[in-house]
C-alpha positions as CSV (number, residue, x, y, z in Angstrom):
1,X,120.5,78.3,-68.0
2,X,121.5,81.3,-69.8
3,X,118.9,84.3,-69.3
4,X,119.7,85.7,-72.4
5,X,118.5,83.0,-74.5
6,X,115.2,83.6,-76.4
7,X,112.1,81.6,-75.2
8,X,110.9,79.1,-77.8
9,X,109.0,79.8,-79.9
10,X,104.9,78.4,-80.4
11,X,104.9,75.4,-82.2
12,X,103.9,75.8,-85.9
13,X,100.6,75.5,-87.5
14,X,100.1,73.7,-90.4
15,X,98.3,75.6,-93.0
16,X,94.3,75.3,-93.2
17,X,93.2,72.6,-96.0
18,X,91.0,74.2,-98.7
19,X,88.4,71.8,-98.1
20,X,87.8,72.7,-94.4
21,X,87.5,76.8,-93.2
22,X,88.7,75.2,-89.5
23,X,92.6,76.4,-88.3
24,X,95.2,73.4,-88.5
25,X,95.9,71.7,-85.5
26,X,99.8,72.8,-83.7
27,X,101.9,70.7,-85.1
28,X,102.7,68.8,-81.4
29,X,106.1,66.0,-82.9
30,X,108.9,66.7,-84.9
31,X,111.3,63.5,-85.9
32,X,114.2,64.1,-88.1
33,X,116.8,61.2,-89.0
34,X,119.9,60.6,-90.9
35,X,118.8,58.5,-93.3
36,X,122.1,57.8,-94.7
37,X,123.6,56.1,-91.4
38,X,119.9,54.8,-89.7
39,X,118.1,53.8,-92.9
40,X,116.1,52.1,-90.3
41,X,114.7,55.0,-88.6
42,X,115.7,54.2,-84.9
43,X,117.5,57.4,-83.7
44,X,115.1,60.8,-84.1
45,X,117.9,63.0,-83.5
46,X,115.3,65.8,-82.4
47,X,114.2,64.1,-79.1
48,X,115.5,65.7,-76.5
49,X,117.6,68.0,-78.8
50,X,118.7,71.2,-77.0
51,X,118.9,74.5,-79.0
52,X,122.8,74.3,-79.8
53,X,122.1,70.6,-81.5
54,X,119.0,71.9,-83.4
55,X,121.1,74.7,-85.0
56,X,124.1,72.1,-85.7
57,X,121.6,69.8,-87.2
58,X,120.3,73.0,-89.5
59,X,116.5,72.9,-88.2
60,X,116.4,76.3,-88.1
61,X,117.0,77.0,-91.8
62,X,115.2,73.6,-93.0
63,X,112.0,75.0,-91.1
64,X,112.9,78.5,-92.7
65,X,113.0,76.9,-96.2
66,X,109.3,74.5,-95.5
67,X,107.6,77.4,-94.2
68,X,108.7,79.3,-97.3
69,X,107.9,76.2,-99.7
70,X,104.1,76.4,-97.5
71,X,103.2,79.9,-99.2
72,X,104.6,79.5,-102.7
């Protein structure tokens, strides 16, 4: 394991519904699928994804562009 490598980060939070002051639960399961070859859903291709195969699927800047989509 490389010791350079950042820790992971928390899980993120989900933002608080306007009906209810309590903080959203962590968000605990992430699935993501190619729908254009599993139109079936059968193969999350984020279970057991390292790092490397997050950042080849493009999590990173999909999470980047959610979170941002969260506070507009």
């Amino acid at each position: 394991m490389d010791s350079s490598a950042e820790p992971p980060s928390p899980p993120p939070r989900y933002p608080a519904s306007p009906r209810s002051p309590e903080p959203a639960p962590l968000l605990t399961s992430r699935e993501y699928y190619d729908l254009a070859k599993d139109p079936h859903q059968l193969t999350d291709k984020l279970y057991r994804a390292t790092p490397a195969q997050e950042q080849a699927l493009g999590i990173p800047a999909l999470a980047a562009r959610l979170a941002a989509d969260r506070v507009s």
